[in-house]
SEZAZA-83555 format. One line per field, with one value per residue (C-alpha): residue number from 1; x, y, z; residue in one letter. Coordinates in Angstrom, 1 decimal. Example, Ala and Ser with C-alpha at 12.3 -4.5 7.8 and 13.67 -1.06 7.14 Angstrom:
// SEZAZA-83555
k c(1|2) $
px c(12.3|13.7) $
py c(-4.5|-1.1) $
pz c(7.8|7.1) $
r c(A|S) $
//
This chain:
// SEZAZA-83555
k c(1|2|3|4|5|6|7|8|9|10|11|12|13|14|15|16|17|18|19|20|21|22|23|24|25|26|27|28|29|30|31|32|33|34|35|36|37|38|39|40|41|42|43|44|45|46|47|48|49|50|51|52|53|54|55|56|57|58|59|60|61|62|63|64|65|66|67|68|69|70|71|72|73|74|75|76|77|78|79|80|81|82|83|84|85|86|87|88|89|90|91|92|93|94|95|96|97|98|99|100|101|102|103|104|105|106|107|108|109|110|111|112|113|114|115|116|117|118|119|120|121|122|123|124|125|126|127|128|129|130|131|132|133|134|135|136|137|138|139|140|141|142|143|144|145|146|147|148|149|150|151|152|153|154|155|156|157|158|159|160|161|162|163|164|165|166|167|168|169|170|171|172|173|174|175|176|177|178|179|180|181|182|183|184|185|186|187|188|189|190|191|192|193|194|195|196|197|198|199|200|201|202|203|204|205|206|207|208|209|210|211|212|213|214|215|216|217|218|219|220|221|222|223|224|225|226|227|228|229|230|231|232|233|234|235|236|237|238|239|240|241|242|243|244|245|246|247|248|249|250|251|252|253|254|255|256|257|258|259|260|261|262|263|264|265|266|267|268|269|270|271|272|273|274|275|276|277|278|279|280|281|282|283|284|285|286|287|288|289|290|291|292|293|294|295|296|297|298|299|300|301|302|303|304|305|306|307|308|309|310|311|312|313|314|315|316|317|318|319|320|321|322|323|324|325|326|327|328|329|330|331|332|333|334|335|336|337|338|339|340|341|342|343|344|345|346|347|348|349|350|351|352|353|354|355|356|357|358|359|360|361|362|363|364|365|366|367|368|369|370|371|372|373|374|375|376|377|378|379|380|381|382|383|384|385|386|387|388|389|390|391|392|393|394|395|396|397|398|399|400|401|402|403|404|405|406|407|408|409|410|411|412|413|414|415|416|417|418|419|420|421|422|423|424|425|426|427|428|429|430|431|432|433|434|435|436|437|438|439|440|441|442|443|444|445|446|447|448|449|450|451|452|453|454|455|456|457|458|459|460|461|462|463|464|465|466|467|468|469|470|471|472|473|474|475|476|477|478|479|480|481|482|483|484|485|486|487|488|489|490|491|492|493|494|495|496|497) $
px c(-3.1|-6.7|-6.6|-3.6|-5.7|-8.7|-5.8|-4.3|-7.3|-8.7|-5.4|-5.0|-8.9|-9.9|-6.0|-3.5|-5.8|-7.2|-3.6|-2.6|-5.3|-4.4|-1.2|-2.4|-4.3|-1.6|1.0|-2.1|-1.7|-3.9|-6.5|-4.5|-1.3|-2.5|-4.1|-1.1|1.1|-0.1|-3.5|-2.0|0.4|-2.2|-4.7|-1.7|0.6|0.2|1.8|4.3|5.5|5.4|7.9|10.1|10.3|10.8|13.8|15.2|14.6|12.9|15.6|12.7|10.4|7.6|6.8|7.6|5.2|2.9|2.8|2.5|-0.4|-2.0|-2.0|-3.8|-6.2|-7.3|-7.3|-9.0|-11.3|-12.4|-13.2|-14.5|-17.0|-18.0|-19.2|-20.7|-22.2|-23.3|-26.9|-26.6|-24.9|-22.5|-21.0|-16.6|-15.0|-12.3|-10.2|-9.4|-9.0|-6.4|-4.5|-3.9|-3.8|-1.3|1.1|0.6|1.9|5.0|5.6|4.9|7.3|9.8|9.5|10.2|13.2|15.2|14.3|14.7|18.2|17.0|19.0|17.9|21.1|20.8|20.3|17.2|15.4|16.3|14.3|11.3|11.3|11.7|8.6|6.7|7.7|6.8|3.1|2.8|3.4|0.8|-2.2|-1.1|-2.0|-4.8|-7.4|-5.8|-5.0|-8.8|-9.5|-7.4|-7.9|-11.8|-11.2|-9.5|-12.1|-14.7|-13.0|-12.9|-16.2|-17.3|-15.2|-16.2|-20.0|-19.8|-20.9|-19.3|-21.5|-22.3|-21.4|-22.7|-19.0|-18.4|-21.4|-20.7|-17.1|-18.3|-22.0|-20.7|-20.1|-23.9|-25.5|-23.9|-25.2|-28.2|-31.2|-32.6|-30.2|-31.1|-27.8|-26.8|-24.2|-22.8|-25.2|-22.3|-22.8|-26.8|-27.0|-25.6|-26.9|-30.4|-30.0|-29.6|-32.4|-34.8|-34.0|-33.6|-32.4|-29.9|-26.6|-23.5|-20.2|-18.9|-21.7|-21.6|-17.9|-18.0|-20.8|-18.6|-15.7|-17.6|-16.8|-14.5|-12.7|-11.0|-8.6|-10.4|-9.1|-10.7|-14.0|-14.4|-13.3|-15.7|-18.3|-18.0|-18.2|-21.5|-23.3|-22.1|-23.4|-26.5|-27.2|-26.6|-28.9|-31.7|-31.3|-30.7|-34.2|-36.1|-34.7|-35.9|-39.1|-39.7|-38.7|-40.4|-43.7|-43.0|-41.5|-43.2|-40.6|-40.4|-39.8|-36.6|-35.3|-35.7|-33.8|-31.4|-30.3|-30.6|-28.4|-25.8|-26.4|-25.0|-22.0|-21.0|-20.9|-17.6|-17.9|-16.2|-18.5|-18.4|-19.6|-17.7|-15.8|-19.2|-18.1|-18.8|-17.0|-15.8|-12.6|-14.2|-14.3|-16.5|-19.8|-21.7|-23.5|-26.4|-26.6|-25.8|-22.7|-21.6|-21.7|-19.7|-17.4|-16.8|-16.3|-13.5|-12.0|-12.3|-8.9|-7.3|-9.5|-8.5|-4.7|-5.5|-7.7|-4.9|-1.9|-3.2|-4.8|-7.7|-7.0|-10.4|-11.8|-11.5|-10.0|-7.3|-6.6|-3.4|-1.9|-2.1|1.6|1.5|-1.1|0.7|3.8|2.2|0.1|3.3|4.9|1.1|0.9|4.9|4.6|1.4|2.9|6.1|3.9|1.9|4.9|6.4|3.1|2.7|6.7|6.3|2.9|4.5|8.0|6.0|3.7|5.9|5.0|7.3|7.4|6.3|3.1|1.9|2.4|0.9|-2.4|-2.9|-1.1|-2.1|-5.8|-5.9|-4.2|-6.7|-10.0|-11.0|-10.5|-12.3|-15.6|-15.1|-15.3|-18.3|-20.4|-19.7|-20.3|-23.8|-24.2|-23.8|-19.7|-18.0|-15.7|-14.5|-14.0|-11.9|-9.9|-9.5|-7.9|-5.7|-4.6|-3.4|-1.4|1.2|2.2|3.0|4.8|7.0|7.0|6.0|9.1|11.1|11.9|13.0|15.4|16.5|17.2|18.9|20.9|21.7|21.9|22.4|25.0|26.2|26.2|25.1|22.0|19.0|18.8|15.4|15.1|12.3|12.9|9.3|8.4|9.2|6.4|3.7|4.8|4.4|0.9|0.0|1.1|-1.1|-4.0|-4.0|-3.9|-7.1|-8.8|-8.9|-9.7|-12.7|-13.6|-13.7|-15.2|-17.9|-18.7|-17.3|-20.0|-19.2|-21.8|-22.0|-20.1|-17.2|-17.6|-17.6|-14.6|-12.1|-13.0|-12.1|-9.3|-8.1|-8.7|-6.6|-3.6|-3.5|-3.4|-0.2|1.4|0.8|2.0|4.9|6.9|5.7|8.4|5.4|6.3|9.7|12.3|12.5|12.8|15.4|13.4|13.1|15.3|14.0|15.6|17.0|17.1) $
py c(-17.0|-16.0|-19.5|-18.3|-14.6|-17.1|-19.4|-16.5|-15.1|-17.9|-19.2|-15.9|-15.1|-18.6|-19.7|-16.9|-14.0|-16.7|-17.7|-14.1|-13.3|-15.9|-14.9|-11.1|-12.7|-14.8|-11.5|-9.7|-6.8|-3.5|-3.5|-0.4|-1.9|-5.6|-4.0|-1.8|-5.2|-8.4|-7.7|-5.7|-8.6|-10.7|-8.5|-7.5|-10.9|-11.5|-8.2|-8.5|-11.9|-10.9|-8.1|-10.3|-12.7|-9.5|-8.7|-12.2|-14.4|-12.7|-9.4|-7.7|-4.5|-6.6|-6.7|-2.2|-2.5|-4.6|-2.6|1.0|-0.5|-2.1|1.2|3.4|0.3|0.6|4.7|4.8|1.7|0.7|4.1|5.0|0.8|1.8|5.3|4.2|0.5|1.3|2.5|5.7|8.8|7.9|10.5|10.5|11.8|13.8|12.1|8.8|9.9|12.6|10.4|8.1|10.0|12.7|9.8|7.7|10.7|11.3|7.4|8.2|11.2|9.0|6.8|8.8|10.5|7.0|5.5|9.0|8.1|4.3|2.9|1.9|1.8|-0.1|3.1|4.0|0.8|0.9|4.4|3.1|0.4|2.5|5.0|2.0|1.6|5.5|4.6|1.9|4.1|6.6|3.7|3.0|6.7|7.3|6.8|9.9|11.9|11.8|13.1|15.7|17.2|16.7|19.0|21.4|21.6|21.8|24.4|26.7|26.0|27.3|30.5|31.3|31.2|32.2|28.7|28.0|24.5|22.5|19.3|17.8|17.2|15.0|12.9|12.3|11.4|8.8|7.5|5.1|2.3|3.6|3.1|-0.4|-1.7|0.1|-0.9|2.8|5.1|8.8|10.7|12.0|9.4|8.7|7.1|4.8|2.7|3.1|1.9|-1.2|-1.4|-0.4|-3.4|-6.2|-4.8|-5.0|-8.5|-9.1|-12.3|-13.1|-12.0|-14.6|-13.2|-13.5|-11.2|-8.9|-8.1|-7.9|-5.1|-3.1|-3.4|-1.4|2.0|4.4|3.2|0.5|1.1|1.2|-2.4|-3.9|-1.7|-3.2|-6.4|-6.7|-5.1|-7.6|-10.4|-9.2|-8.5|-12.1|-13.6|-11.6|-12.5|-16.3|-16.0|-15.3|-17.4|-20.3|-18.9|-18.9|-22.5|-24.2|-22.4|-23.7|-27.2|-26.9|-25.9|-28.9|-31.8|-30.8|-30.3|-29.6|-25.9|-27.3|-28.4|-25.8|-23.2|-25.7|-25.3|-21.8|-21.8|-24.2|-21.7|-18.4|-20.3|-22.1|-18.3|-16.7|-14.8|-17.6|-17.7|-19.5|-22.9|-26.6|-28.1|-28.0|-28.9|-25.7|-22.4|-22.3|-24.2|-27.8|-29.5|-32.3|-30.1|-28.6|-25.1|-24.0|-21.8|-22.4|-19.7|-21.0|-24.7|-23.3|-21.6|-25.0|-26.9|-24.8|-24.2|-28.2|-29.4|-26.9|-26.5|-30.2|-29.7|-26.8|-28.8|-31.7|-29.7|-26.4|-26.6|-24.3|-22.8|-20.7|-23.8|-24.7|-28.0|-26.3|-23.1|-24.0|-25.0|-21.2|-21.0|-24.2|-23.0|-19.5|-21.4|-23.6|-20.8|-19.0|-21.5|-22.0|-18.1|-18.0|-20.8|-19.9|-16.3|-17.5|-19.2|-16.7|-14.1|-16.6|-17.2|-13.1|-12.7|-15.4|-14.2|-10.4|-11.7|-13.7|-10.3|-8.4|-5.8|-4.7|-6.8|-3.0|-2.9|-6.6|-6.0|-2.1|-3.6|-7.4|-8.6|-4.9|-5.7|-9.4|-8.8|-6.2|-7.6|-9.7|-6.5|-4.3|-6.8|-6.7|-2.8|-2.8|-4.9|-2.9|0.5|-1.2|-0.9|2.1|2.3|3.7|5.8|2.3|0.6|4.3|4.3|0.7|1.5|3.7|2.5|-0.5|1.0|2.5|-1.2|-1.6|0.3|1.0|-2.9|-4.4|-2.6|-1.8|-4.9|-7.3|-4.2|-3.8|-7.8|-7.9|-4.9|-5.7|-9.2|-11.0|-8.7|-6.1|-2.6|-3.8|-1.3|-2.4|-1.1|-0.7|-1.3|0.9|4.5|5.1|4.1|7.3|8.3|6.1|6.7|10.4|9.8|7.6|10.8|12.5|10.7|10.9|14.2|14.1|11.8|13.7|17.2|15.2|14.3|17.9|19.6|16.6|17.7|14.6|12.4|9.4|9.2|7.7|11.2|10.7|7.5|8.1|10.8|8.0|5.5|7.3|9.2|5.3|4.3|7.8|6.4|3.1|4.4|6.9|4.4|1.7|4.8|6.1|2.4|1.6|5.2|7.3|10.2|9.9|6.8|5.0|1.5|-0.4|-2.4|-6.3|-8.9|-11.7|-15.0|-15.1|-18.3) $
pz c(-25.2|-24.0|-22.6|-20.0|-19.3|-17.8|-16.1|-14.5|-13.5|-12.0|-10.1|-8.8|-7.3|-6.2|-4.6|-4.5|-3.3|-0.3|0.7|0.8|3.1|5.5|5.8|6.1|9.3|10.6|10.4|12.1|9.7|9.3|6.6|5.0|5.2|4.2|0.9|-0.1|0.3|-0.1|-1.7|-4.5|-5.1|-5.5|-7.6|-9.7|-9.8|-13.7|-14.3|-11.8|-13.1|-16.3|-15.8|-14.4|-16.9|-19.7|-17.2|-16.6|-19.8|-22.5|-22.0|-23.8|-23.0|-23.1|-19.0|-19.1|-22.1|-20.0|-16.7|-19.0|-21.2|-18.1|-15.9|-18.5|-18.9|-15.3|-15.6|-18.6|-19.8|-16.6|-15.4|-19.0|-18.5|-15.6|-16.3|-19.4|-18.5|-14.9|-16.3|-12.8|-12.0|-9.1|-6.8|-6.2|-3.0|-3.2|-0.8|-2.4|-6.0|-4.8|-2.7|-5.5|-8.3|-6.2|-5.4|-8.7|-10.6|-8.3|-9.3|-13.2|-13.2|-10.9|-14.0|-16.8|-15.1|-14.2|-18.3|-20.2|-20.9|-22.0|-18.8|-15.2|-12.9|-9.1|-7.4|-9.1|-9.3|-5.0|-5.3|-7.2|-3.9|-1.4|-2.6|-2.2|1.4|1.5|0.3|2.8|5.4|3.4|3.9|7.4|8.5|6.2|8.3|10.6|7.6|5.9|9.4|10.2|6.4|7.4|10.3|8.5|5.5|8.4|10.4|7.5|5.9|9.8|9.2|5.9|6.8|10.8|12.1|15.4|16.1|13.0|12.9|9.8|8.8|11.4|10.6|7.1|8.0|10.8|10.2|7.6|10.1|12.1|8.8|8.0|11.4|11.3|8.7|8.9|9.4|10.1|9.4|5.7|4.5|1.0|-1.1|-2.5|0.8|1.5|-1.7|-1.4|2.5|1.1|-1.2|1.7|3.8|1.1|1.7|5.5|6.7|10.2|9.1|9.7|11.2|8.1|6.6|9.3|9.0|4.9|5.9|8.5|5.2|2.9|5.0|4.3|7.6|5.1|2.2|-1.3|-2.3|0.8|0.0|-3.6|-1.8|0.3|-1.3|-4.4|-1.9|-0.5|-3.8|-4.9|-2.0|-1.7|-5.6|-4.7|-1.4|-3.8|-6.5|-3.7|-2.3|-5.2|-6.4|-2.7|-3.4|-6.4|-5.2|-2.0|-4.7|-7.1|-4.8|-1.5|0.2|4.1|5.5|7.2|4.1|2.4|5.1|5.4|1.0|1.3|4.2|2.4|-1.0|1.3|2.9|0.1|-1.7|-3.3|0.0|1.7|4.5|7.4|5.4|5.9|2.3|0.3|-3.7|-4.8|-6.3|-9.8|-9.5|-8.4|-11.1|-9.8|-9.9|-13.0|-12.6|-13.6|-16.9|-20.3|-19.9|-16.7|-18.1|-21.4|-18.7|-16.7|-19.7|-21.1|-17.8|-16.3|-17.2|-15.7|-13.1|-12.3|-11.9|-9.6|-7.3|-7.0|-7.0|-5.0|-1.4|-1.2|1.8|1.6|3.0|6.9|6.1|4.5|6.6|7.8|4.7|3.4|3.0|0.5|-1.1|-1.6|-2.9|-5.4|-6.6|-7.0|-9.2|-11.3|-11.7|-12.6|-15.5|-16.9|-17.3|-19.1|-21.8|-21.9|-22.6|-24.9|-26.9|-26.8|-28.3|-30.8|-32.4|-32.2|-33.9|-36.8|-37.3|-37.2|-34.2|-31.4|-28.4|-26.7|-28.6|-27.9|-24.0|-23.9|-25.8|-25.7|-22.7|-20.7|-21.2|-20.9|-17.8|-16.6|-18.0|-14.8|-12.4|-15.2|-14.9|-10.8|-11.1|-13.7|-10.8|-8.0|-10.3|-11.2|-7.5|-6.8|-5.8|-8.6|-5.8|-4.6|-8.0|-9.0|-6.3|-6.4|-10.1|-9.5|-6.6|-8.0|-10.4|-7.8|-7.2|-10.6|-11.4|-8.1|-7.5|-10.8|-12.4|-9.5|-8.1|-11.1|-11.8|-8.4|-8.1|-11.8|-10.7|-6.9|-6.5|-9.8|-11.5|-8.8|-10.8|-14.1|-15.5|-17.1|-21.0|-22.4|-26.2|-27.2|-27.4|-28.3|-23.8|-22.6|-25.0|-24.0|-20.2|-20.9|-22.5|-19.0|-16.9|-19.0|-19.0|-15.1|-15.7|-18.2|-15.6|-12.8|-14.8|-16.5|-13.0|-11.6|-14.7|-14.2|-10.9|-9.3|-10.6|-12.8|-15.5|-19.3|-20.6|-18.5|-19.3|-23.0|-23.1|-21.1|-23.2|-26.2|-24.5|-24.1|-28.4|-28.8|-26.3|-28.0|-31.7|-31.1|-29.4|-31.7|-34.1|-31.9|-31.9|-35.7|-36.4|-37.8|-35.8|-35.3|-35.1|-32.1|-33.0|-35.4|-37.6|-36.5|-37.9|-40.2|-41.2|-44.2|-46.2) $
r c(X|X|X|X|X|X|X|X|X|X|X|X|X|X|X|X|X|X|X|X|X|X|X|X|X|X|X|X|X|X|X|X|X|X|X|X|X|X|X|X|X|X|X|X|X|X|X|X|X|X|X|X|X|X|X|X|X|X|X|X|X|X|X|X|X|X|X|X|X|X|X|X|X|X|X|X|X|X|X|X|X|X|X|X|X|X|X|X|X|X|X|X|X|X|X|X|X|X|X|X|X|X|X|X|X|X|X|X|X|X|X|X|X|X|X|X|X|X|X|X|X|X|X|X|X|X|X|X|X|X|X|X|X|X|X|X|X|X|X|X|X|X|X|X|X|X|X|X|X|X|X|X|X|X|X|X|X|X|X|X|X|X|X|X|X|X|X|X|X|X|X|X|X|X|X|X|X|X|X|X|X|X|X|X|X|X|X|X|X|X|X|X|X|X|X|X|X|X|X|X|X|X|X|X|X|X|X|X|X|X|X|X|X|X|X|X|X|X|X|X|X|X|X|X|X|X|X|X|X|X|X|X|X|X|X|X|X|X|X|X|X|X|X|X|X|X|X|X|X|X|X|X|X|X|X|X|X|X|X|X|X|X|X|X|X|X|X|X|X|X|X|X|X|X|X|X|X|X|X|X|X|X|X|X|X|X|X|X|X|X|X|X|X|X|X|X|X|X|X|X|X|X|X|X|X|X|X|X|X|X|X|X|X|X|X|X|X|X|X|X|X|X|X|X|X|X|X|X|X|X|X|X|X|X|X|X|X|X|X|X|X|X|X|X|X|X|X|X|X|X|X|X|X|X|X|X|X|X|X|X|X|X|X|X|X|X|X|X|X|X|X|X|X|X|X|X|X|X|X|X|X|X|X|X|X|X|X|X|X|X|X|X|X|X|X|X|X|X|X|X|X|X|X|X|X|X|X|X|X|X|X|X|X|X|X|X|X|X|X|X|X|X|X|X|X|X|X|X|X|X|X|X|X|X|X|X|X|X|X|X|X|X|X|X|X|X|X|X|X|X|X|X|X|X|X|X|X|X|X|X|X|X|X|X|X|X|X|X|X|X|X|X|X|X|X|X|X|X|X|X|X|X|X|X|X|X|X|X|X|X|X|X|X|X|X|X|X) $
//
């Protein structure tokens, strides 16, 4: 089972996530609108999948269980890692987090009113859709929203204090962009971006186009997905700039190598990065199988992962690479198919261990299958926080979780109810989810008052509470579908022989 996390994980960043932004340039779409779409489908696939096979084979809660257990993983734990593991104090805008967390608990309360009688009919799995189309249009006017509300804070901070001419507002709001194309910026921006812009002009070298439009990303101009995107991509390059450096020094020392040769590997080192870059098909990236990387872990990574790394290189184009650009839409297919049959056995590994333990098919998906599902974007968020852009990885978050649960849940009910069996109404086994769905809208709650009373800074105490806030969630749940409290489930049935 731990074997399909890592499948999924890397199907979905090093094939599905490139096909998706092809076909995010191709359609020409906004950064907002491309994030709230087809980038959440890709960073949340595994969920998505799996709910539709708990609607469409297993006729289990386990994908509901799934989806809950996952969205107070990415509220909770990775807020909770970040805070705690990211060794600095980072500093949240308001904006973003109440954006989110605003809509994501009109979704959570959507929720609990459409499954409090145990039954999801067409008409309010079409509701859960249409919110979704409601956020989309949200992201596409964000950028004009974050500025009018800028305005109107500014316009009565003036009032309050008799300032007619101030304009330090404005600068915050729009020298994010100056200080990405600047290397010495004199305005006051956030530090979540100097940070990382203070990083790369410790180390100055001539940035690609590539590299250049990663560092314009990284403003607040973008959607928070895009941000942490982006800002991933950069760090990963820069870290493999470097090491690539310091290797063709080393050789350059030992071997005598020319000064050509050795711009010329570090050059090959940054396009050849996770970034993507502007390089030609260079055998590199974690899913070639035909190349072993350096470091004990990586080489125990590669090992584990080669055979299917393998498959995936015959069967999957990688569109990420120029020879394969226009073949996105096969590659988006056949990543499709990999992501939809590793998640059945996955499911089907997940039900059988539950059914021979014993445990409710709610409880393996709301802790196992929530956090194997969520592990690879809580280690994304835990680099960027090292960084400096907690905000980002936050947002990023909770963000994610409106797709979810509008599309995650909404859309294999709306199909099963609409198309496959016209007025038929989806029954939900477990009594104890509107429970654990009333701890998540809860737990937004918690987050966002542990944010305020924290100042708006993410530190190892916030940290520490969501962490444990999280251990607290997982053991009344656990209790809640085990009938401590009160009964909600019917006890499972066993072969008799």
């Amino acid at each position: 089972t731990i074997y399909m996390f890592c499948a999924l994980a890397l199907v979905c960043d090093d094939y599905f996530v490139p096909s998706l932004e092809k076909l995010c340039e191709r359609l020409q779409l906004s950064e907002d609108v491309a994030g709230a779409t087809f980038m959440a489908a890709g960073s949340s696939a595994p969920e998505l999948f799996t709910s539709i096979i708990g609607v469409f084979i297993t006729k289990g809660d386990v994908g509901v269980g799934t989806i809950v257990g996952s969205a107070v993983f990415n509220i909770l734990c990775i807020i909770g890692v970040c805070g705690f593991f990211a060794g600095q104090a980072v500093k949240l805008s308001h904006w973003a987090l109440l954006r989110d967390s605003t809509y994501y608990t009109f979704s959570i309360t959507a929720l609990i009113v459409f499954i409090y009688d145990e039954e999801v009919c067409w008409w309010e799995s079409l509701i859960l859709i249409l919110m979704y189309a409601i956020y989309i249009l949200i992201m596409k006017f964000n950028g004009r929203a974050h500025r009018y509300f800028a305005r109107r804070k500014k316009g009565s901070v003036n009032l309050s204090n008799g300032l007619t001419g101030s304009t330090d507002l404005e600068d915050n709001v729009t020298c994010d962009a100056t200080a990405v194309l600047l290397k010495k910026a004199n305005f006051h921006c956030t530090p979540s971006v100097l940070m990382v812009d203070e990083l790369l002009c410790a180390y100055p070298h001539q940035l690609s186009f590539s590299e250049a439009g990663m560092r314009i990303m990284i403003t607040s101009h973008f959607s928070p997905r895009t941000r942490l995107t982006m800002a991933s991509r950069m760090l990963i390059n820069e870290r493999q700039r470097l090491i690539n450096t310091s290797e063709t020094r080393v050789n350059r020392i030992t071997n005598g190598d020319s000064d050509s040769a050795a711009r010329a590997q570090g050059r090959r080192g940054l396009e050849n990065g996770m970034g993507g870059g502007e390089g030609e098909d260079g055998d590199s990236g974690p899913s070639v199988p035909f190349k072993i990387p350096a470091g004990a872990g990586n080489k125990l990574k590669w090992i584990t992962m080669w055979p299917l790394s393998l498959l995936l290189f015959f069967t999957v184009p990688n569109c990420a690479k120029r020879r394969w650009e226009r073949w996105f839409m096969v590659s988006f297919f056949t990543a499709t198919i990999w992501i939809a049959g590793l998640s059945y056995i996955m499911v089907w590994m997940v039900t059988v261990i539950g059914f021979t333990l014993g445990i409710p098919d709610v409880i393996m998906g709301i802790t196992f299958l929530a956090a194997g599902t969520s592990v690879p974007d809580c280690m994304a968020s835990l680099i960027v926080a090292r960084q400096g852009l907690g905000d980002m990885a936050i947002s990023n978050s909770i963000g994610s979780n409106v797709f979810d649960i509008l599309v995650g849940l909404g859309l294999p009910w709306t199909v099963q109810t609409l198309c496959i069996d016209y007025g038929s109404t989806i029954h939900l086994n477990s009594r104890g989810l509107i429970f654990s769905v009333g701890l998540l809208l809860a737990s937004v709650f918690v987050t966002v008052l542990g944010v305020h009373l924290n100042k708006w800074t993410l530190d190892w105490r916030l940290g520490l509470a969501c962490i444990i806030l999280y251990a607290i969630f997982l053991c009344i749940s656990i209790l809640i579908e085990f009938n401590v409290f009160v009964f909600v489930n019917l006890p499972m049935c066993r072969d008799i022989h």
